[in-house]
PDB file of N, CA, C and O in Angstrom:
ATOM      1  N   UNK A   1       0.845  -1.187   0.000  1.00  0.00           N
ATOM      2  CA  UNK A   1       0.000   0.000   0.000  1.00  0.00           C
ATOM      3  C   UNK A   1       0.887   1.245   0.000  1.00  0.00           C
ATOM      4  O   UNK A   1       1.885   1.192   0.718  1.00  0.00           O
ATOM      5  N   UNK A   2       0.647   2.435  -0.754  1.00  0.00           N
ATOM      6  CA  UNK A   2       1.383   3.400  -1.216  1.00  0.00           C
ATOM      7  C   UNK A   2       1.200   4.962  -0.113  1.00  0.00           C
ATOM      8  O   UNK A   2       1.886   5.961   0.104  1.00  0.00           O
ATOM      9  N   UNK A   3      -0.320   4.347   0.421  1.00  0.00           N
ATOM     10  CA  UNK A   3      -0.608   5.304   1.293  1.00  0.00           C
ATOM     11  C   UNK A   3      -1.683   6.299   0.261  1.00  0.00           C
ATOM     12  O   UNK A   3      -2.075   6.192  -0.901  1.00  0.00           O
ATOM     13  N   UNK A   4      -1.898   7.266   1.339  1.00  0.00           N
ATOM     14  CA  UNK A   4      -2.905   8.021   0.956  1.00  0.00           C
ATOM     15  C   UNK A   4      -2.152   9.522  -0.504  1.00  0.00           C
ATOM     16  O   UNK A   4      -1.611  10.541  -0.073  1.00  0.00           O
ATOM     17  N   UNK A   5      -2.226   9.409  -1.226  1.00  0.00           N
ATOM     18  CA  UNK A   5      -1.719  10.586  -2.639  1.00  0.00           C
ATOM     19  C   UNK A   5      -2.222  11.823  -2.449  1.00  0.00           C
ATOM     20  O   UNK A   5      -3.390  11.978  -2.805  1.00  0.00           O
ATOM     21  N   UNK A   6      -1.429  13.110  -1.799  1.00  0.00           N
ATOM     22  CA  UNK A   6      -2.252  13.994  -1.877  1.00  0.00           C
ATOM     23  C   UNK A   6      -1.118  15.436  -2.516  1.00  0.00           C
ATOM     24  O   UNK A   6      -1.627  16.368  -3.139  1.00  0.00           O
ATOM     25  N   UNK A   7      -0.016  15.399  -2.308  1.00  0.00           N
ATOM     26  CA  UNK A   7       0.421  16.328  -3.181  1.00  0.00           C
ATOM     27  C   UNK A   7       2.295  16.172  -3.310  1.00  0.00           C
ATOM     28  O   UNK A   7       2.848  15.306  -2.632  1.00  0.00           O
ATOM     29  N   UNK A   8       2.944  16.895  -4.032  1.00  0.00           N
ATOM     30  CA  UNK A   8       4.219  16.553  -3.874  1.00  0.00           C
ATOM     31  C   UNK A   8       4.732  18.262  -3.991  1.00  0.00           C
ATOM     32  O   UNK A   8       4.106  19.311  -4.142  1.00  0.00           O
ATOM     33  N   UNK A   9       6.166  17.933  -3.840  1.00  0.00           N
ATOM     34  CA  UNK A   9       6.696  20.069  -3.955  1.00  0.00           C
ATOM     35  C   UNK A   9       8.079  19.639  -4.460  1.00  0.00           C
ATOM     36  O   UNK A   9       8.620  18.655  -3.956  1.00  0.00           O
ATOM     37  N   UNK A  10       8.821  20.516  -5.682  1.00  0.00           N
ATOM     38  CA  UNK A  10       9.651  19.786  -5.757  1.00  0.00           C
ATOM     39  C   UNK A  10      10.490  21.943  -5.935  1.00  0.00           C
ATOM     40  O   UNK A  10      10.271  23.003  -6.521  1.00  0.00           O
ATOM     41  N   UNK A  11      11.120  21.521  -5.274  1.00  0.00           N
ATOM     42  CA  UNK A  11      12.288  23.033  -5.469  1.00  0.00           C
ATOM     43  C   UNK A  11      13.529  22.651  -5.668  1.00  0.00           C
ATOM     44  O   UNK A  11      14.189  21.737  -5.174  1.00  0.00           O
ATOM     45  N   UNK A  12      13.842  23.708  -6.691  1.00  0.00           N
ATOM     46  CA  UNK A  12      14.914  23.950  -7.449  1.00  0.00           C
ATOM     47  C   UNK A  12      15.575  25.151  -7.739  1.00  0.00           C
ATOM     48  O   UNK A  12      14.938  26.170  -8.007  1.00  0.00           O
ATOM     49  N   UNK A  13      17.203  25.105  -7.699  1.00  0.00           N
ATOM     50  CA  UNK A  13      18.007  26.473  -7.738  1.00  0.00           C
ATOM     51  C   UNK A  13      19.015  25.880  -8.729  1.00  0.00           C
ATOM     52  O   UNK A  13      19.894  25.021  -8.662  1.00  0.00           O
ATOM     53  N   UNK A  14      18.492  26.750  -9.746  1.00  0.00           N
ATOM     54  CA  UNK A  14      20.395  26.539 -10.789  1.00  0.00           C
ATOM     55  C   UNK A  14      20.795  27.974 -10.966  1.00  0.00           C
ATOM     56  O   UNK A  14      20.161  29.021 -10.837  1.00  0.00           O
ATOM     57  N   UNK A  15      22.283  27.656 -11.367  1.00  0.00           N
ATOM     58  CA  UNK A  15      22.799  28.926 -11.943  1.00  0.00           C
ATOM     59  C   UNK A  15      23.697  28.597 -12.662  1.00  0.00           C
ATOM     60  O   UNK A  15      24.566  27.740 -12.503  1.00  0.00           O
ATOM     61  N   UNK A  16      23.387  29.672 -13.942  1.00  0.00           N
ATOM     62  CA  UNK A  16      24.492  29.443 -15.071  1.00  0.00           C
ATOM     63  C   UNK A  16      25.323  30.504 -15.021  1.00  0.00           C
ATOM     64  O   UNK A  16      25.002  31.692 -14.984  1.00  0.00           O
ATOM     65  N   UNK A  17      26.723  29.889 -15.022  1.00  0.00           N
ATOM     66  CA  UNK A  17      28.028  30.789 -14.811  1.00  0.00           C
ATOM     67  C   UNK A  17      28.848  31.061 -16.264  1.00  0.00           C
ATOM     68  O   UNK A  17      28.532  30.219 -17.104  1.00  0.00           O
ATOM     69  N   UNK A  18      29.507  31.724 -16.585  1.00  0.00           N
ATOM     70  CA  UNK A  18      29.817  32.150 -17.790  1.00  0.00           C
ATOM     71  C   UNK A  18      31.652  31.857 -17.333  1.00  0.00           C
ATOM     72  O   UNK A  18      32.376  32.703 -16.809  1.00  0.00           O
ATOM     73  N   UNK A  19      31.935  30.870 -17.600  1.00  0.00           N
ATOM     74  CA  UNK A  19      33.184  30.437 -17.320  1.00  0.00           C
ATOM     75  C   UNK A  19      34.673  31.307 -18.185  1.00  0.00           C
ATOM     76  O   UNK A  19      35.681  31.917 -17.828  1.00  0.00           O
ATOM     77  N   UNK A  20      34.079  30.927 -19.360  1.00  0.00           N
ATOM     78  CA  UNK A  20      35.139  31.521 -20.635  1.00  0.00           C
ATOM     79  C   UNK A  20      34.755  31.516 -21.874  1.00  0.00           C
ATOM     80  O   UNK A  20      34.156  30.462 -22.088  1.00  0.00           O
ATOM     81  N   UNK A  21      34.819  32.359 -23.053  1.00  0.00           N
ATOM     82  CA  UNK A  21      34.649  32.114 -23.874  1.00  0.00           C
ATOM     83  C   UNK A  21      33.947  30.414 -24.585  1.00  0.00           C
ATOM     84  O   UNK A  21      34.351  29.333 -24.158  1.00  0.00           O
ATOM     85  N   UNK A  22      33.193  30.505 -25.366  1.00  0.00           N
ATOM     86  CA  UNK A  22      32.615  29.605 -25.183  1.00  0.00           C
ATOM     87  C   UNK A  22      31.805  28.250 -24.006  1.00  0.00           C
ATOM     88  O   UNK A  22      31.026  27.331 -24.261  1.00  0.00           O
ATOM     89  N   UNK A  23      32.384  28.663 -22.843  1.00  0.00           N
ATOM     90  CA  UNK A  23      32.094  27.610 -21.938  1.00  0.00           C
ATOM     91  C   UNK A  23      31.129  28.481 -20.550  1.00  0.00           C
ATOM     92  O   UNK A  23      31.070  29.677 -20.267  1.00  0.00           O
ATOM     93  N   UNK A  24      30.710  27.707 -20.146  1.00  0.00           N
ATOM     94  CA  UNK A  24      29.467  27.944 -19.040  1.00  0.00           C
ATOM     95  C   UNK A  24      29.270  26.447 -18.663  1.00  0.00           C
ATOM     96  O   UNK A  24      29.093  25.424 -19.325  1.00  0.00           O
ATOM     97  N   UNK A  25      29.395  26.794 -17.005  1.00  0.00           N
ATOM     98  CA  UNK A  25      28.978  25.827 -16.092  1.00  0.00           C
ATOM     99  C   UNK A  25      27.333  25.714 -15.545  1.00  0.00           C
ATOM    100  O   UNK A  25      26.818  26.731 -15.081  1.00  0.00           O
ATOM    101  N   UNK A  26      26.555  24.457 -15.623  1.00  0.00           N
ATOM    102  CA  UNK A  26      25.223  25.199 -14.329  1.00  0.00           C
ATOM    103  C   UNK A  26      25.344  24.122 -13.301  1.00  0.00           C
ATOM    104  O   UNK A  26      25.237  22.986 -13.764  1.00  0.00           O
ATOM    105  N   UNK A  27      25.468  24.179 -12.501  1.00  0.00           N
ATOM    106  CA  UNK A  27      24.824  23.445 -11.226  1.00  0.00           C
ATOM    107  C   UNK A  27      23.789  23.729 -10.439  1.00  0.00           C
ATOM    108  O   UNK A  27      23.622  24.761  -9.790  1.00  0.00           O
ATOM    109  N   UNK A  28      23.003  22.673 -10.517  1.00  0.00           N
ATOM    110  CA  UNK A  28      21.743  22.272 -10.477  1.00  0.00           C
ATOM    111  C   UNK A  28      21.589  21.611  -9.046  1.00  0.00           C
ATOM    112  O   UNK A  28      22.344  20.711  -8.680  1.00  0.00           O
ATOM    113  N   UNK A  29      20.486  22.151  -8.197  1.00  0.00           N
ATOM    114  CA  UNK A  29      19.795  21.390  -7.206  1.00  0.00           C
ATOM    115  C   UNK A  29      18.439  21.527  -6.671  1.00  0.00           C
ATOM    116  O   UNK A  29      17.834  22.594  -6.568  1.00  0.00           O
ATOM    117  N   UNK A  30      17.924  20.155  -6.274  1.00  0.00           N
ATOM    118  CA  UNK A  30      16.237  19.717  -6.378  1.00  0.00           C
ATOM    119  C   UNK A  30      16.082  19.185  -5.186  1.00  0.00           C
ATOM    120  O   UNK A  30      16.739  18.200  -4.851  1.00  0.00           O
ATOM    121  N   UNK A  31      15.023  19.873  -4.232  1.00  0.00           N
ATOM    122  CA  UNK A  31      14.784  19.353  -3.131  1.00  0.00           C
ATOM    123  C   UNK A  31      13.324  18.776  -3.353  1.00  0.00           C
ATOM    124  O   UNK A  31      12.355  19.500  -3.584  1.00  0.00           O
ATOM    125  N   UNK A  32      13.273  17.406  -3.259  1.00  0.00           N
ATOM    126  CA  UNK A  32      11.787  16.723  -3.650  1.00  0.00           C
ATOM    127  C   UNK A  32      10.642  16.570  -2.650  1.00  0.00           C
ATOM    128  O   UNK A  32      10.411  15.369  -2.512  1.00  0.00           O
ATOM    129  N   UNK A  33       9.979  17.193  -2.034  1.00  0.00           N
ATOM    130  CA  UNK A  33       8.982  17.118  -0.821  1.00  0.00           C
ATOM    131  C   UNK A  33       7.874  16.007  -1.425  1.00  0.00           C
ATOM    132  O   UNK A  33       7.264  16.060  -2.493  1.00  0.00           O
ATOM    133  N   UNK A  34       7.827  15.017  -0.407  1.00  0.00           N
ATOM    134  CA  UNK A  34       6.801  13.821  -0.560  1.00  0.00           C
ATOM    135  C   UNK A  34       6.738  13.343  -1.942  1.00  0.00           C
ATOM    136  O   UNK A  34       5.805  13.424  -2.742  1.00  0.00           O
ATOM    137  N   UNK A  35       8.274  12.666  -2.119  1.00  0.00           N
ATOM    138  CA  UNK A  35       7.891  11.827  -3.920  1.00  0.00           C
ATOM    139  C   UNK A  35       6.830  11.269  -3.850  1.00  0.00           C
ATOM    140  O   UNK A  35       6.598  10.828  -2.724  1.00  0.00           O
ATOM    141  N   UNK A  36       5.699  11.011  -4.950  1.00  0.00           N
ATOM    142  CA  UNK A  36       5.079  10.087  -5.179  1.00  0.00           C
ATOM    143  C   UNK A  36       4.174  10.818  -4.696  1.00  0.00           C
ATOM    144  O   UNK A  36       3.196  10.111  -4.937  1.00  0.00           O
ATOM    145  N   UNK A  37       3.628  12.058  -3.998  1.00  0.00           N
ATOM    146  CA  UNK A  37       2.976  12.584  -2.936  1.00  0.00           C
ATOM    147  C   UNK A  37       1.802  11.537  -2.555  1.00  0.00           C
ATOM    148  O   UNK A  37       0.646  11.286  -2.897  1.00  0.00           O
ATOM    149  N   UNK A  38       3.019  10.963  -1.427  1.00  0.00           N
ATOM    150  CA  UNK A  38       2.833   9.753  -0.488  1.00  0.00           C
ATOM    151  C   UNK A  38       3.955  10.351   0.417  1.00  0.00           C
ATOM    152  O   UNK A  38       4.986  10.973   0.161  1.00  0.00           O
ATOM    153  N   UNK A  39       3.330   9.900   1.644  1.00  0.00           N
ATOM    154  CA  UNK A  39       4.328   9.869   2.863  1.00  0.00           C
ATOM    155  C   UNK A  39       5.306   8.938   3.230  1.00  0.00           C
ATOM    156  O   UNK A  39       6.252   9.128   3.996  1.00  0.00           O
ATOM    157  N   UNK A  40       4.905   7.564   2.419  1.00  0.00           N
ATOM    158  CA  UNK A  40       5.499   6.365   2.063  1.00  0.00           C
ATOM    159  C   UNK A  40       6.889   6.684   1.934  1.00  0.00           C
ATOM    160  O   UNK A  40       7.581   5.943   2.632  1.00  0.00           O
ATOM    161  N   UNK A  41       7.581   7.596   1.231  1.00  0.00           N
ATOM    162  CA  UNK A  41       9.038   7.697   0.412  1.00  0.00           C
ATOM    163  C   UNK A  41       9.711   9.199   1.376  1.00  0.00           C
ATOM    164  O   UNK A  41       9.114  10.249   1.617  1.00  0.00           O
ATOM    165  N   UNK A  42      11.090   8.810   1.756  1.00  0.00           N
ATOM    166  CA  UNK A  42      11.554  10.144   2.389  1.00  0.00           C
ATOM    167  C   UNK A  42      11.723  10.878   1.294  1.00  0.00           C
ATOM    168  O   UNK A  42      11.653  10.402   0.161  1.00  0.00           O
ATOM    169  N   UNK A  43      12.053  12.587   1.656  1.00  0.00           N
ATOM    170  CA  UNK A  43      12.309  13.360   0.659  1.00  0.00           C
ATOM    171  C   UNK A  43      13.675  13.069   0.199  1.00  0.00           C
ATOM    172  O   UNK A  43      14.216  11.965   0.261  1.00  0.00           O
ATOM    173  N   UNK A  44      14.018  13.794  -0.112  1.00  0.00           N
ATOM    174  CA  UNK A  44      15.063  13.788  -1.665  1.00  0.00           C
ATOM    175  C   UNK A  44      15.675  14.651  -2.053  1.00  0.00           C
ATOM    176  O   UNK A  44      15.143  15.597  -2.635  1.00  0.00           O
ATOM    177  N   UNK A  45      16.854  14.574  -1.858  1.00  0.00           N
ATOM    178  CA  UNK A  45      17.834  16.170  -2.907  1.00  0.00           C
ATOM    179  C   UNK A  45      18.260  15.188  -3.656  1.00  0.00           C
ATOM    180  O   UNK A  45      18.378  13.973  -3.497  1.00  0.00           O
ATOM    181  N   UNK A  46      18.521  16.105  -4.702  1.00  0.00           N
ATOM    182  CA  UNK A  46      19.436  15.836  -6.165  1.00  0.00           C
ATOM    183  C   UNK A  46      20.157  16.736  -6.170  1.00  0.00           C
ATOM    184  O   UNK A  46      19.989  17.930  -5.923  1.00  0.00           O
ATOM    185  N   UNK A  47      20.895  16.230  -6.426  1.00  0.00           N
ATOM    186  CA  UNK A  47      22.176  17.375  -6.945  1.00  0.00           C
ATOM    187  C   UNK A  47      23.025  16.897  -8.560  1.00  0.00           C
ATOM    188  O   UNK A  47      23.680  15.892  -8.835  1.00  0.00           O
ATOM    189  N   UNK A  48      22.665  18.081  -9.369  1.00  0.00           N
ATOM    190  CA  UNK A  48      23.356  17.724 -11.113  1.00  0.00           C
ATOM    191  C   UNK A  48      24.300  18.901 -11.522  1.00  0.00           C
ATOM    192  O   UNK A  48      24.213  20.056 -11.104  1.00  0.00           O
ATOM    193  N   UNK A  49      25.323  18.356 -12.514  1.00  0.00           N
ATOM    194  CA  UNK A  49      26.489  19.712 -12.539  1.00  0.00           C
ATOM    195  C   UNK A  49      25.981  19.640 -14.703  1.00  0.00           C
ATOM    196  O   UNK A  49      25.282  18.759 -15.203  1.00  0.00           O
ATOM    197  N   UNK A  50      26.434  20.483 -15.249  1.00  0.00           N
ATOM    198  CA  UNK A  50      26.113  20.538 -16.294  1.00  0.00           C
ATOM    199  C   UNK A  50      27.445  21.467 -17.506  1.00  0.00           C
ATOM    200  O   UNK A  50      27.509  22.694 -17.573  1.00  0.00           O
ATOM    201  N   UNK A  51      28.018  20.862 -18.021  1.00  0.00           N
ATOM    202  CA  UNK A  51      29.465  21.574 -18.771  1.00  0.00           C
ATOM    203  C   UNK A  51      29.332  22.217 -19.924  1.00  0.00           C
ATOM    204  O   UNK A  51      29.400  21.230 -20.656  1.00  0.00           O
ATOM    205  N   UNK A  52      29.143  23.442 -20.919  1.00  0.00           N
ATOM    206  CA  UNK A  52      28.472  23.192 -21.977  1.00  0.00           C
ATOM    207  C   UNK A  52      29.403  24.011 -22.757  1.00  0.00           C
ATOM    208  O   UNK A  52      29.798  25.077 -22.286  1.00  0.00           O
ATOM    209  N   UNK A  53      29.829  23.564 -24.027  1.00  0.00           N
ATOM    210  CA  UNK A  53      30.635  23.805 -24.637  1.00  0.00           C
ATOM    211  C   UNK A  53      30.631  24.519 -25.922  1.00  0.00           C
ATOM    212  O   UNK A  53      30.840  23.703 -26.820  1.00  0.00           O
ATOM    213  N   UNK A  54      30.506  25.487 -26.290  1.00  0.00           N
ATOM    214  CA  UNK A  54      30.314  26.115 -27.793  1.00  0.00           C
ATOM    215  C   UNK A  54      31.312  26.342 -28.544  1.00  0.00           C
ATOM    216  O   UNK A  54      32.001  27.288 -28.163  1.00  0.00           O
ATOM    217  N   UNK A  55      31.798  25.596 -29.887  1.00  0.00           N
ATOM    218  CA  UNK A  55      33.110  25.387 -30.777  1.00  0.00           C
ATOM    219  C   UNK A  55      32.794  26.686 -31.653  1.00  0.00           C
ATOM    220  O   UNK A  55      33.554  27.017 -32.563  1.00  0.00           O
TER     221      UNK A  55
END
């Protein structure tokens, strides 16, 4: 049983940095309130980095 479904919250902060010519970093993070919105599952950070390269 999954429990009772009644809502989920999911927050997020990135920022894109302008490293150098062509290049920019973002790092990314997600705080997940009630996955599944079920009480069933603890919350949740993510954390993602992102490299992006223009030739």
């Amino acid at each position: 049983m999954w429990g009772v479904q009644s809502h989920e919250n999911i927050y997020e902060f990135f920022y894109n940095a302008h490293i150098a010519n062509g290049l920019t970093l973002q790092p990314d993070f997600q705080y997940i309130n009630r996955p599944g919105a079920t009480t069933t599952f603890h919350d949740a950070a993510v954390m993602a980095l992102q490299f992006n390269v223009v030739l």
